[in-house]
VEXRO-577288 format. One record per residue: residue number from 0; residue in one letter; chain; x, y, z of N, C-alpha, C, O in turn. Coordinates in Angstrom, 2 decimals. Layout:
% VEXRO-577288
<k=NUM	r=A	c=A	n_c1=X	n_c2=Y	n_c3=Z	ca_c1=X	ca_c2=Y	ca_c3=Z	c_c1=X	c_c2=Y	c_c3=Z	o_c1=X	o_c2=Y	o_c3=Z>
...
END
This chain:
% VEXRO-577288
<k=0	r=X	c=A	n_c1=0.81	n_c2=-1.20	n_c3=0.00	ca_c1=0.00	ca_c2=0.00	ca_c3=0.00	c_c1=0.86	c_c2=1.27	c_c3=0.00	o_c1=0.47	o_c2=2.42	o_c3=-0.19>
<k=1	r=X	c=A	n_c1=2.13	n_c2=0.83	n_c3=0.26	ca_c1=3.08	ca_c2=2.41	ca_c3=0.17	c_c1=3.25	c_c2=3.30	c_c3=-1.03	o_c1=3.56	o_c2=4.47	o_c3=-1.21>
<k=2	r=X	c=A	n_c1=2.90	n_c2=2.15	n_c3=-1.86	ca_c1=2.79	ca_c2=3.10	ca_c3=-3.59	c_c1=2.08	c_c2=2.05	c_c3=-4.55	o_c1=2.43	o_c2=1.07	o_c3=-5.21>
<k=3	r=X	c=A	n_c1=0.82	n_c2=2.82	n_c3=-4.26	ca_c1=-0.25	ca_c2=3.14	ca_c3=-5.03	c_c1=-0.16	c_c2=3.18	c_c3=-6.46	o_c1=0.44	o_c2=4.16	o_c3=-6.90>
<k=4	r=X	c=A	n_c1=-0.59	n_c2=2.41	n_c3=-7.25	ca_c1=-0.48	ca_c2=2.98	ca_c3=-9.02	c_c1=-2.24	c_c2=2.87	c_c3=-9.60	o_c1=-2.52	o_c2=3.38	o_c3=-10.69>
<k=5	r=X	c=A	n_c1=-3.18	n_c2=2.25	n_c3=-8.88	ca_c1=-4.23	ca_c2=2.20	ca_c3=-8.90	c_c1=-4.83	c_c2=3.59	c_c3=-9.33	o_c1=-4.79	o_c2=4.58	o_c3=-8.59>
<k=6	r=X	c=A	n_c1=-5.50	n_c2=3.60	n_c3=-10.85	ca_c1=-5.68	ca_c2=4.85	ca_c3=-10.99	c_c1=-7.16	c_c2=4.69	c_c3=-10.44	o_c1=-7.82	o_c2=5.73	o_c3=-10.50>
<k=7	r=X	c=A	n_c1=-7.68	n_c2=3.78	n_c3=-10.01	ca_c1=-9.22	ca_c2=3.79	ca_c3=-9.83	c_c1=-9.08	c_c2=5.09	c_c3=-8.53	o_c1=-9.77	o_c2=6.10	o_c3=-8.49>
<k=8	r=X	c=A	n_c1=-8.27	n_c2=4.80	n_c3=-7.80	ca_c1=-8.31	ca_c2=5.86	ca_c3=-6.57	c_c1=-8.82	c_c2=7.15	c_c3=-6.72	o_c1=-9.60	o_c2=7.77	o_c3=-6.00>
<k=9	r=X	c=A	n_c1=-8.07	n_c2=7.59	n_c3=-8.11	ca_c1=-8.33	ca_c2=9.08	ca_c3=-8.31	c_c1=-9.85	c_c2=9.60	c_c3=-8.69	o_c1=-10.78	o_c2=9.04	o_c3=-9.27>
<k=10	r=X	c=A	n_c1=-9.73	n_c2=10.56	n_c3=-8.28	ca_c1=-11.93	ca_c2=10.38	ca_c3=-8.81	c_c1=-11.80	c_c2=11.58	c_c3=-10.32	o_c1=-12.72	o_c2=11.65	o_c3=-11.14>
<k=11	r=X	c=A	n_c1=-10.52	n_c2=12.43	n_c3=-10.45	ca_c1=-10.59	ca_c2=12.83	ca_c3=-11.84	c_c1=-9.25	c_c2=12.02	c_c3=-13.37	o_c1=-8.06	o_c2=11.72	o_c3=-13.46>
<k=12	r=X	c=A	n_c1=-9.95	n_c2=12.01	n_c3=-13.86	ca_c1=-9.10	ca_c2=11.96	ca_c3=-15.01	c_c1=-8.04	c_c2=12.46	c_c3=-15.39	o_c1=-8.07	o_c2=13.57	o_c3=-14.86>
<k=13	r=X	c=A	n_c1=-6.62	n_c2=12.35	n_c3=-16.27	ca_c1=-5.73	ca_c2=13.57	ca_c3=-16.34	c_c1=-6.25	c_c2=14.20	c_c3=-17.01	o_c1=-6.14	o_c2=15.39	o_c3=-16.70>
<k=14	r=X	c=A	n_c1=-6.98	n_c2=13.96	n_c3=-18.11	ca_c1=-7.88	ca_c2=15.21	ca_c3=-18.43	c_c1=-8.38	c_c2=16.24	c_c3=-17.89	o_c1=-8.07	o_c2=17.41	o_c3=-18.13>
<k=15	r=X	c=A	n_c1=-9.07	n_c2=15.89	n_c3=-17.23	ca_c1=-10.03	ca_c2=16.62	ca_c3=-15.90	c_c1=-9.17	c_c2=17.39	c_c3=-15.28	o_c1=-9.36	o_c2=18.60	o_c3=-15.17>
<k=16	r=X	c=A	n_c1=-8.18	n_c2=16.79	n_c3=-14.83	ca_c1=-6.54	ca_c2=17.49	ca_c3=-13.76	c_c1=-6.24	c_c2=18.57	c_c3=-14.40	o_c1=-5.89	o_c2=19.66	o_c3=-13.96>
<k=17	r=X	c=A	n_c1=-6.41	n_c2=18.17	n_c3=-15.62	ca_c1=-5.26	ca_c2=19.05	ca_c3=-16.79	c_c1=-6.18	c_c2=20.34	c_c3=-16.63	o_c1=-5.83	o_c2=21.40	o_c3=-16.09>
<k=18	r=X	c=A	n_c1=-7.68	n_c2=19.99	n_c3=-17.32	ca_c1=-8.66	ca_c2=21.29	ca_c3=-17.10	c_c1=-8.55	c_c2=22.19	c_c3=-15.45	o_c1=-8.43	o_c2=23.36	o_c3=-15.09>
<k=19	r=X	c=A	n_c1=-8.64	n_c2=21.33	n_c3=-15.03	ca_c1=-8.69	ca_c2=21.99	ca_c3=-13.57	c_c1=-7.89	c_c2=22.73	c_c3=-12.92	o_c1=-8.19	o_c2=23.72	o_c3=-12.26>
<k=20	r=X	c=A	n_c1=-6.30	n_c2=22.03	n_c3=-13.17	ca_c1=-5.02	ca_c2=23.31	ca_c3=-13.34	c_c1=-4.69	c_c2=23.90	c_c3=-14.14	o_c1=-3.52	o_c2=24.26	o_c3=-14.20>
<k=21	r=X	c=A	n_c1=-5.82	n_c2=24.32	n_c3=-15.31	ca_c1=-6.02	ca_c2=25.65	ca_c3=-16.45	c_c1=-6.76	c_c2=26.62	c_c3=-15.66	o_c1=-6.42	o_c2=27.80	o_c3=-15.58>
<k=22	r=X	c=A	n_c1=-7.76	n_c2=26.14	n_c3=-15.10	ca_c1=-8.94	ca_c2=26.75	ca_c3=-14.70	c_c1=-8.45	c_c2=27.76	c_c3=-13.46	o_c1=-8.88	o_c2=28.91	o_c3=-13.38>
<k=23	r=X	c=A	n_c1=-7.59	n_c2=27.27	n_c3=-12.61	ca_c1=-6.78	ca_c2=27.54	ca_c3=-11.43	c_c1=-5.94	c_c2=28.40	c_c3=-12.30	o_c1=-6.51	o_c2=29.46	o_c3=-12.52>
<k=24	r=X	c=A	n_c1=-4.85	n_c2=28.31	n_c3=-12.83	ca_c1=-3.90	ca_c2=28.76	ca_c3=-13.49	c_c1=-4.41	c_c2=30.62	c_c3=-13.94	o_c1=-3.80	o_c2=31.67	o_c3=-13.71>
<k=25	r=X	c=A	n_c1=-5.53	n_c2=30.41	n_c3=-14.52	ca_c1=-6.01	ca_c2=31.24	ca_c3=-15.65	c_c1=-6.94	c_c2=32.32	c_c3=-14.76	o_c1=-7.04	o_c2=33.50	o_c3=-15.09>
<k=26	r=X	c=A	n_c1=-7.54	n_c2=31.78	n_c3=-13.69	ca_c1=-8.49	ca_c2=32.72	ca_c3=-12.85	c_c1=-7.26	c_c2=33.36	c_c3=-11.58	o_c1=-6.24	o_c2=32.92	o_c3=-11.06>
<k=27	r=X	c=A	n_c1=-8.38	n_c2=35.05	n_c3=-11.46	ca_c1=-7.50	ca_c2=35.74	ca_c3=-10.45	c_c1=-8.20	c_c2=35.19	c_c3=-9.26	o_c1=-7.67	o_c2=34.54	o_c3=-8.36>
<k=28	r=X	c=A	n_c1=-9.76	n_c2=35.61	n_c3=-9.38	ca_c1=-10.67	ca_c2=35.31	ca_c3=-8.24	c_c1=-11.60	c_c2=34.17	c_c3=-8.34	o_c1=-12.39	o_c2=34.16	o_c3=-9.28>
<k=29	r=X	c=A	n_c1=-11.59	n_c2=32.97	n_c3=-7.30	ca_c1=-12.56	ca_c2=31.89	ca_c3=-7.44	c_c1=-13.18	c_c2=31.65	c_c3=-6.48	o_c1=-12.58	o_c2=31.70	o_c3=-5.40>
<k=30	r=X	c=A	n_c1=-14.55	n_c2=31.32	n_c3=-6.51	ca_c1=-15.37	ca_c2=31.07	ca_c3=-5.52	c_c1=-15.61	c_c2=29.56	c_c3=-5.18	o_c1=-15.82	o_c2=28.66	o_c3=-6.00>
<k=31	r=X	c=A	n_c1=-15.56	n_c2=29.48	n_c3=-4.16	ca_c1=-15.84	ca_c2=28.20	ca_c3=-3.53	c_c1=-16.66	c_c2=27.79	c_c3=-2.73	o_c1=-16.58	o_c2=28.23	o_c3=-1.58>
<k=32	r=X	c=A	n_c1=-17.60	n_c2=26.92	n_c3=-3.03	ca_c1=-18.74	ca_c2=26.78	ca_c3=-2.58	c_c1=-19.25	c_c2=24.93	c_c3=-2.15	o_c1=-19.15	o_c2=23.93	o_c3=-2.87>
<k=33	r=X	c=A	n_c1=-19.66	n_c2=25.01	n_c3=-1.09	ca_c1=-20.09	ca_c2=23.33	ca_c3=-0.64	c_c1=-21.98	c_c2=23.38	c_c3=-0.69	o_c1=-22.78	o_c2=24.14	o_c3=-1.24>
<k=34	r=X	c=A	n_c1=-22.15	n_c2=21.98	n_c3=0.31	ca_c1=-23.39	ca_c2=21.40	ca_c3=-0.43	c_c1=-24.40	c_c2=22.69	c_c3=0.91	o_c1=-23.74	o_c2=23.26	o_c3=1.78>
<k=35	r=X	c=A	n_c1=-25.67	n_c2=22.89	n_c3=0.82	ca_c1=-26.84	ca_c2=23.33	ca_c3=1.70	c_c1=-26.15	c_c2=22.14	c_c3=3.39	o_c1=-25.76	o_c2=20.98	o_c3=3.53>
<k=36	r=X	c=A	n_c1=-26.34	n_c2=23.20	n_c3=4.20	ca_c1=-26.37	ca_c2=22.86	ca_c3=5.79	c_c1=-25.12	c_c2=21.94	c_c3=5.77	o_c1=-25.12	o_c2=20.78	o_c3=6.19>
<k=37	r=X	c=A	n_c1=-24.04	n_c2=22.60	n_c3=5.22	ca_c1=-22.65	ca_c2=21.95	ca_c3=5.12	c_c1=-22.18	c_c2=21.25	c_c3=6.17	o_c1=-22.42	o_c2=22.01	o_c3=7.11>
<k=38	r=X	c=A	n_c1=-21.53	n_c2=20.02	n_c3=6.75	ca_c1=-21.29	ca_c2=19.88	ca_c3=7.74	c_c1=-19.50	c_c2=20.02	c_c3=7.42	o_c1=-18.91	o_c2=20.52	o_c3=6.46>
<k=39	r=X	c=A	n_c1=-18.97	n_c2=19.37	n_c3=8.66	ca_c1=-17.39	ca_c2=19.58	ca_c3=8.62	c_c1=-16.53	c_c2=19.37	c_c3=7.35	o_c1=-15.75	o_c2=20.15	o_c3=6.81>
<k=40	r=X	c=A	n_c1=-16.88	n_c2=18.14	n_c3=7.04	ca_c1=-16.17	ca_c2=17.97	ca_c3=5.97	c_c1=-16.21	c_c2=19.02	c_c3=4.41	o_c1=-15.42	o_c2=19.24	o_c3=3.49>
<k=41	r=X	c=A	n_c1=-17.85	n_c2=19.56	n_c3=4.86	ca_c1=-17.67	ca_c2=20.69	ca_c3=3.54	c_c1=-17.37	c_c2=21.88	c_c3=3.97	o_c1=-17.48	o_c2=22.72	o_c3=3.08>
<k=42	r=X	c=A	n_c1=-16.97	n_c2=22.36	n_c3=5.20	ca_c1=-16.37	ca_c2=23.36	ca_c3=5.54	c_c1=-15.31	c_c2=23.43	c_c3=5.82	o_c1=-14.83	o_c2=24.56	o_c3=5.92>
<k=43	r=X	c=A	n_c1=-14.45	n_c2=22.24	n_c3=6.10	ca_c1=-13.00	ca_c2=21.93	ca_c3=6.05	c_c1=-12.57	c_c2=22.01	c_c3=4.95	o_c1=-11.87	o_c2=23.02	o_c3=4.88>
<k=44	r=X	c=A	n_c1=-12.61	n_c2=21.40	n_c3=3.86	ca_c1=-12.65	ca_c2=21.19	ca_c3=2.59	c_c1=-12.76	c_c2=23.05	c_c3=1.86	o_c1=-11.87	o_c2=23.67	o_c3=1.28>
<k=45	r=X	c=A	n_c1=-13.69	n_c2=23.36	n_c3=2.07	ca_c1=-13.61	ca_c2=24.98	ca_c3=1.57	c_c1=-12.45	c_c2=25.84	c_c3=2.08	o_c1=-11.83	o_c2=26.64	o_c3=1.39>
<k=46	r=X	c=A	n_c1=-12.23	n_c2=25.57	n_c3=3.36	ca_c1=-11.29	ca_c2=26.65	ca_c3=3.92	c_c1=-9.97	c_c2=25.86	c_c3=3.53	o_c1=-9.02	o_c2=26.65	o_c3=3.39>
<k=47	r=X	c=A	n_c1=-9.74	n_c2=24.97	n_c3=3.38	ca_c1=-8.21	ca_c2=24.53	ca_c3=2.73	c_c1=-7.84	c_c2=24.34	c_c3=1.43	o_c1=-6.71	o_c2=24.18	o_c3=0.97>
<k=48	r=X	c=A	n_c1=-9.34	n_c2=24.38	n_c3=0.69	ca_c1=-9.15	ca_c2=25.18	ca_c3=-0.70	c_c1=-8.87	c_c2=26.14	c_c3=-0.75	o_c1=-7.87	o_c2=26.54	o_c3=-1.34>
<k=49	r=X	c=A	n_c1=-10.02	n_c2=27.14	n_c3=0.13	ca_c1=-9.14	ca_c2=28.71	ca_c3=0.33	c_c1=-7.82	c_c2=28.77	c_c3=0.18	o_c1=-7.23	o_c2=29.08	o_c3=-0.86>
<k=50	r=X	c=A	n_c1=-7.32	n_c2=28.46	n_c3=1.29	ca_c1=-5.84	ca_c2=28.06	ca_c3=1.99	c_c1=-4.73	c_c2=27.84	c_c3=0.86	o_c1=-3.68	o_c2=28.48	o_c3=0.85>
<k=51	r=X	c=A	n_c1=-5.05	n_c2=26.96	n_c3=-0.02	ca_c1=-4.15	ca_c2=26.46	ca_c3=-1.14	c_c1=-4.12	c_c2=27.59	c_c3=-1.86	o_c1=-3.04	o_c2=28.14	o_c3=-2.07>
<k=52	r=X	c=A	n_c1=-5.62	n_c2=28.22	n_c3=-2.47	ca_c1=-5.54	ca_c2=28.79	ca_c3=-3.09	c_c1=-4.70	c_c2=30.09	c_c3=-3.09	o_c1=-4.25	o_c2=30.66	o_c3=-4.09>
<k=53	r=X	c=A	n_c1=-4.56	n_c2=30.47	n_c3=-1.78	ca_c1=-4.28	ca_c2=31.80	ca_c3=-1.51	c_c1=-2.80	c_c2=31.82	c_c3=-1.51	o_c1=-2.08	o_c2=32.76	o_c3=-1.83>
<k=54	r=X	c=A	n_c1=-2.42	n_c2=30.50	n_c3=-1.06	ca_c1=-0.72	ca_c2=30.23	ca_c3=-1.18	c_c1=-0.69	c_c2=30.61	c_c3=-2.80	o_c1=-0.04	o_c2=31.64	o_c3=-2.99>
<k=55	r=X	c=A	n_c1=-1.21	n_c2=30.06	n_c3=-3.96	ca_c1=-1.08	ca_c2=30.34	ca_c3=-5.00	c_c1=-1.12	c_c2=31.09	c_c3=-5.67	o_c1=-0.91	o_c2=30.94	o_c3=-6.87>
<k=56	r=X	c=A	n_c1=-1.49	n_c2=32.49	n_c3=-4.95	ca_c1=-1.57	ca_c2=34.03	ca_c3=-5.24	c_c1=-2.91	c_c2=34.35	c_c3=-5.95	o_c1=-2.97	o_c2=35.01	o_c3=-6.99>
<k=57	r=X	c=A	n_c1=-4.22	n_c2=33.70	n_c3=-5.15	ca_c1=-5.36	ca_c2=33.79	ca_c3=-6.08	c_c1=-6.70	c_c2=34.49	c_c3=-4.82	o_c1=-6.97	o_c2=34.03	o_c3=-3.71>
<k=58	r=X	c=A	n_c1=-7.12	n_c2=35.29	n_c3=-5.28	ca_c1=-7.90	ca_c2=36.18	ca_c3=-4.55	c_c1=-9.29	c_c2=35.11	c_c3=-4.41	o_c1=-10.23	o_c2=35.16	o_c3=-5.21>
<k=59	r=X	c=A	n_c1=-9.22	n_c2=34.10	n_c3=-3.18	ca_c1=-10.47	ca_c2=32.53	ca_c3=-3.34	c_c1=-11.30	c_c2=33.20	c_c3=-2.03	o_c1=-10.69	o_c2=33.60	o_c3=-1.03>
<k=60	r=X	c=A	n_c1=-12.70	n_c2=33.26	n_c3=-2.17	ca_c1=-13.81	ca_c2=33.39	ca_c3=-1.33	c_c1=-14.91	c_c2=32.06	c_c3=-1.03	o_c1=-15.46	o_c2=31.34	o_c3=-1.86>
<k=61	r=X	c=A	n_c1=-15.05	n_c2=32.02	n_c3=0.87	ca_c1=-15.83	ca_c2=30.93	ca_c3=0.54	c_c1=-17.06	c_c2=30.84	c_c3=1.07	o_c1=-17.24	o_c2=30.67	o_c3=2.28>
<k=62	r=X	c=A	n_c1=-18.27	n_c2=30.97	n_c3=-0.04	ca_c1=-19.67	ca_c2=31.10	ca_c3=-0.17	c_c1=-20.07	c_c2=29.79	c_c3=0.64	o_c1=-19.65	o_c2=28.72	o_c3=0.20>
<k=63	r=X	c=A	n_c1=-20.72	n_c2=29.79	n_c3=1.60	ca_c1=-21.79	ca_c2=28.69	ca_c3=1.82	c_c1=-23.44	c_c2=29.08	c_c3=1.83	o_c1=-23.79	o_c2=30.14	o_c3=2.33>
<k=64	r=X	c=A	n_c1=-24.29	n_c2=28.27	n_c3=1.32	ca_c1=-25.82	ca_c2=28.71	ca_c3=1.41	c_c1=-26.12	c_c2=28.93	c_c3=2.79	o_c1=-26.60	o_c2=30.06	o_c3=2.92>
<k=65	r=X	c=A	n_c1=-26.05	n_c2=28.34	n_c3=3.86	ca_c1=-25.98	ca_c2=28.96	ca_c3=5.18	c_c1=-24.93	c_c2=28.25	c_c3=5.99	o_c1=-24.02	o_c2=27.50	o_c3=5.65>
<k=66	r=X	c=A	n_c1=-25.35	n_c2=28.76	n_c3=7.28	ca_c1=-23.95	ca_c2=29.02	ca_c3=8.37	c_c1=-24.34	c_c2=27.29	c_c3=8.50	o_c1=-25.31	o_c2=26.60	o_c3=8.15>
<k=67	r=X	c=A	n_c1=-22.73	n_c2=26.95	n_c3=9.36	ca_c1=-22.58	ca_c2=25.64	ca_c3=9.39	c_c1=-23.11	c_c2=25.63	c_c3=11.34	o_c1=-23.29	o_c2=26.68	o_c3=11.96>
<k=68	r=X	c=A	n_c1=-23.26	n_c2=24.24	n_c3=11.98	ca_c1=-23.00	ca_c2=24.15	ca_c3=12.93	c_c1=-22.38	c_c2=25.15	c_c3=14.14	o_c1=-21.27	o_c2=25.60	o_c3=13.87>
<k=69	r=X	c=A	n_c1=-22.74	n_c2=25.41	n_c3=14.97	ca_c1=-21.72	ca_c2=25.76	ca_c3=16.26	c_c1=-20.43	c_c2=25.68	c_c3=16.07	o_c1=-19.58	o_c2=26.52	o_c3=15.77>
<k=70	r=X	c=A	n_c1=-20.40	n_c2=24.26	n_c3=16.35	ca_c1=-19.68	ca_c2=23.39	ca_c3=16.81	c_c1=-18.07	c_c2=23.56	c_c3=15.88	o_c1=-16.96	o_c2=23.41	o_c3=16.39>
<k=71	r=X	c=A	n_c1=-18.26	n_c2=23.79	n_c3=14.91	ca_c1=-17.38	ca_c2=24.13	ca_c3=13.51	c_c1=-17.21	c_c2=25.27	c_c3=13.47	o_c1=-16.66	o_c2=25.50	o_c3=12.40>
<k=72	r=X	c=A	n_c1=-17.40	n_c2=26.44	n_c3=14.19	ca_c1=-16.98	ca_c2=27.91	ca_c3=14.09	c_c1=-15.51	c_c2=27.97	c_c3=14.61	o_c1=-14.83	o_c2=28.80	o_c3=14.00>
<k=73	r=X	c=A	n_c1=-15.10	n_c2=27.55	n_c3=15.24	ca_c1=-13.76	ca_c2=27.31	ca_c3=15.84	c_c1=-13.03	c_c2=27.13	c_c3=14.61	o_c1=-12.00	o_c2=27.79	o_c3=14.61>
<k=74	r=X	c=A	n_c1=-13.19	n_c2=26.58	n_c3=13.77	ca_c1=-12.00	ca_c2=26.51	ca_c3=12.38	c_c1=-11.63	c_c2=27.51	c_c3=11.94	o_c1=-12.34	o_c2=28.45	o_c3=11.57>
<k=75	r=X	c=A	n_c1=-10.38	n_c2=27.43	n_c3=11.92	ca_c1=-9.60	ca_c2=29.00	ca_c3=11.12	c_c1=-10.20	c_c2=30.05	c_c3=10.40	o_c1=-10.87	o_c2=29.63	o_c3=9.46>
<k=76	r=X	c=A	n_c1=-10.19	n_c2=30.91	n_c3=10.48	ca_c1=-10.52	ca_c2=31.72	ca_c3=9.45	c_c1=-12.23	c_c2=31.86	c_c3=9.32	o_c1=-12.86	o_c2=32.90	o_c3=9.14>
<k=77	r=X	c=A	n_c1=-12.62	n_c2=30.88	n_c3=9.43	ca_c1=-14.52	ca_c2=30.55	ca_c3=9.21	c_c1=-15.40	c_c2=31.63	c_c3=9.47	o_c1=-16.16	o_c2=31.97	o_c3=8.56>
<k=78	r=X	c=A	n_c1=-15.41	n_c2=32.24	n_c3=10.59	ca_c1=-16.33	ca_c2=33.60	ca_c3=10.24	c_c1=-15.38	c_c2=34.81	c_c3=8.81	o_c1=-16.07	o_c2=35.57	o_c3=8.12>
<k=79	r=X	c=A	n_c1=-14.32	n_c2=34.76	n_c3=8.70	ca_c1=-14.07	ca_c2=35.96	ca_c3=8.18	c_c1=-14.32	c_c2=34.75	c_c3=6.35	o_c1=-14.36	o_c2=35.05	o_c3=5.16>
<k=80	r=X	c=A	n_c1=-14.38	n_c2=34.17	n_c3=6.69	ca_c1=-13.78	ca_c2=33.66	ca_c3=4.90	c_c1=-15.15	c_c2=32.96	c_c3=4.81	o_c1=-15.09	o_c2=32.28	o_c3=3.79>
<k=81	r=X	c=A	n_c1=-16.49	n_c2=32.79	n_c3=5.44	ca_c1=-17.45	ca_c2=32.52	ca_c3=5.15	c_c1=-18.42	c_c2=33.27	c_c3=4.70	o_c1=-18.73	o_c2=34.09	o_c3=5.57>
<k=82	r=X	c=A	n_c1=-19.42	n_c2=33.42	n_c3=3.20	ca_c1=-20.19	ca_c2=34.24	ca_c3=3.05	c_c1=-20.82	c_c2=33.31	c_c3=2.17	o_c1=-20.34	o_c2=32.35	o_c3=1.57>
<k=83	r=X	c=A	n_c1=-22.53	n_c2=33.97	n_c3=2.19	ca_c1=-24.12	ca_c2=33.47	ca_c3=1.70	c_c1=-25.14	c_c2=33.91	c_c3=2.17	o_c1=-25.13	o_c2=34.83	o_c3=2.98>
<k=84	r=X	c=A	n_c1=-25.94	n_c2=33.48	n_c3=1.87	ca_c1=-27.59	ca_c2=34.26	ca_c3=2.34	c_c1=-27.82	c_c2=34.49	c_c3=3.12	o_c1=-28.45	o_c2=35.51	o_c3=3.41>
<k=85	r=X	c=A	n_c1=-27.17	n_c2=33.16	n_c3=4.29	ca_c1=-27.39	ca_c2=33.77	ca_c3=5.45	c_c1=-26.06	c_c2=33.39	c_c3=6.30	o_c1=-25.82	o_c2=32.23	o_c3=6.60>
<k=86	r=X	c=A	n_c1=-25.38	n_c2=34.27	n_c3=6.60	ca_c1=-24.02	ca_c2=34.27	ca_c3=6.57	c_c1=-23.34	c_c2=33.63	c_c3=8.14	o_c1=-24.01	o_c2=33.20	o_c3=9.08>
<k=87	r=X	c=A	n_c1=-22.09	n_c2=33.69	n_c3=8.09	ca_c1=-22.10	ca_c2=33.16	ca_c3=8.63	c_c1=-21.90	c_c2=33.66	c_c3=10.45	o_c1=-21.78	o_c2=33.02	o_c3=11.49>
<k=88	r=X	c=A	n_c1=-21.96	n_c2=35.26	n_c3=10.08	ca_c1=-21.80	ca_c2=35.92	ca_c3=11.10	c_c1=-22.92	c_c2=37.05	c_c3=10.64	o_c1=-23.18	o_c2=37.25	o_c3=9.46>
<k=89	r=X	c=A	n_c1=-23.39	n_c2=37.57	n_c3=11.46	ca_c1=-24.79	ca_c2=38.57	ca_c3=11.00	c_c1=-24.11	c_c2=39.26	c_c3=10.43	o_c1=-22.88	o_c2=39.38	o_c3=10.43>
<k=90	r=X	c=A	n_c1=-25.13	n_c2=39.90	n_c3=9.74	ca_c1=-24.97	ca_c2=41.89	ca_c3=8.34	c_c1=-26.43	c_c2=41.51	c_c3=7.81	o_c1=-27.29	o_c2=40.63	o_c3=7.86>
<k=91	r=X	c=A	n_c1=-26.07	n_c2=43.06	n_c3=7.16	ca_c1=-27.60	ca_c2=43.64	ca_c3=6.98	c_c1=-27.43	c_c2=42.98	c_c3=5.16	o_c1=-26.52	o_c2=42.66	o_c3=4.40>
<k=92	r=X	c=A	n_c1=-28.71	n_c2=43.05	n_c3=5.14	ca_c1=-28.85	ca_c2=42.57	ca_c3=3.62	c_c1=-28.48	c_c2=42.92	c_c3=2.42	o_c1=-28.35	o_c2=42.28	o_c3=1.38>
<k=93	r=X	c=A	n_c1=-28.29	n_c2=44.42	n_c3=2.80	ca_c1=-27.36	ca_c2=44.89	ca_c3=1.96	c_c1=-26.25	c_c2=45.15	c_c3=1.91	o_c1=-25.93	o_c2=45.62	o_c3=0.82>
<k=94	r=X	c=A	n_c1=-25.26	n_c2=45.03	n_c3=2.82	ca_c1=-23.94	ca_c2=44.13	ca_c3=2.67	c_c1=-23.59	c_c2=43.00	c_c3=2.13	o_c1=-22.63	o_c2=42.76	o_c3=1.40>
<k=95	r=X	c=A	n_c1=-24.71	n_c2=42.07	n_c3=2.69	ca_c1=-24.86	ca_c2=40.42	ca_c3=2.07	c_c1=-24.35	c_c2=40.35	c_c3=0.64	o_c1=-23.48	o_c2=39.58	o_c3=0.25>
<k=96	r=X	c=A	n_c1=-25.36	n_c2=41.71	n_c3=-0.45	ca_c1=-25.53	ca_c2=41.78	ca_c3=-1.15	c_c1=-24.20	c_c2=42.30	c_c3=-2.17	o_c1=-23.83	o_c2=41.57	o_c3=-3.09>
<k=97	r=X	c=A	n_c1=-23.53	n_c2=43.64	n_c3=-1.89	ca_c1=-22.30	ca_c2=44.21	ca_c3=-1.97	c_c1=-21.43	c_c2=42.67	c_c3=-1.67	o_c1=-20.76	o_c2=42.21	o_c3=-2.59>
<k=98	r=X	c=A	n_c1=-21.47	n_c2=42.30	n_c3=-0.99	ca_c1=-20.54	ca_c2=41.00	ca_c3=-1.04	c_c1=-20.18	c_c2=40.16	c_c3=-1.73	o_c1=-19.07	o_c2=39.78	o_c3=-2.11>
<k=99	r=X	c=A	n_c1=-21.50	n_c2=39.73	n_c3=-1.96	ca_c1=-21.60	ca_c2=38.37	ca_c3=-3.11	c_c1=-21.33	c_c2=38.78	c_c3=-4.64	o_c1=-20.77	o_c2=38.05	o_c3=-5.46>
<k=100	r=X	c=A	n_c1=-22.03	n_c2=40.57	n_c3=-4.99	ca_c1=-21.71	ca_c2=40.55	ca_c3=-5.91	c_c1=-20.21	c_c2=41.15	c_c3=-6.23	o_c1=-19.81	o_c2=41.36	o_c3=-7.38>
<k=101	r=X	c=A	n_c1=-19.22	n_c2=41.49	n_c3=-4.70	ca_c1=-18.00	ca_c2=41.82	ca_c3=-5.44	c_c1=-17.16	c_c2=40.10	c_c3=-5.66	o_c1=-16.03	o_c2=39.99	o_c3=-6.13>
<k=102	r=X	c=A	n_c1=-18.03	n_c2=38.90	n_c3=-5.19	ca_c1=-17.24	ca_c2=37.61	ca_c3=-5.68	c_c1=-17.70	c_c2=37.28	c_c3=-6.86	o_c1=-17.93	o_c2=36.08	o_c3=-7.00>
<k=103	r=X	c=A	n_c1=-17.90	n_c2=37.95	n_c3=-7.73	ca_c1=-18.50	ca_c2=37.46	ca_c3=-8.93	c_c1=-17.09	c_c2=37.65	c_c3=-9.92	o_c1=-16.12	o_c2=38.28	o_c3=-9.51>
<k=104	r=X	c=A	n_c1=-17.13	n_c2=37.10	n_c3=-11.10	ca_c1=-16.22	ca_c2=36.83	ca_c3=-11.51	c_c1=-16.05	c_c2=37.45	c_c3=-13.45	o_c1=-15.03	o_c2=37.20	o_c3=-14.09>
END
């Protein structure tokens, strides 16, 4: 199991890879976004996309449809790098709004 050649593991294609580090490559600002009533794993997952991304010199925001759990606010960054409808720290609706549309692309 120390080395892996099993391509079944991978869930994209090099195709797919290839698109995906164009897509990365080519964008300044990307939004990142998980599933409705996200639990850990889609809010872990967002903020270390962030994370990567930002090492990579890329201006990455991360949208969720609403706030996650309690229990998960403790993760890095999560109130400041979380935004959506209903966010993840209160503002008025028209901030909400100014927000989302300066992550547009």
């Amino acid at each position: 199991m120390d080395n892996i050649q099993d391509n079944t593991l991978f869930l994209l294609t090099d195709e797919e890879l290839g698109i995906l580090k164009d897509s990365i490559s080519s964008a300044n600002r990307i939004v990142i976004t998980a599933h409705k009533s996200p639990d850990g794993d889609a809010v872990g997952s967002t903020l270390a996309w962030k994370h990567y991304l930002a090492a990579l010199g890329k201006d990455a925001v991360v949208v969720l449809p609403d706030a996650a759990p309690d229990f998960l606010h403790w993760l890095p960054q999560y109130i400041t790098n979380c935004r959506g409808p209903r966010r993840c720290n209160p503002s008025s609706k028209a901030q909400r709004q100014r927000e989302l549309s300066s992550t547009t692309m």
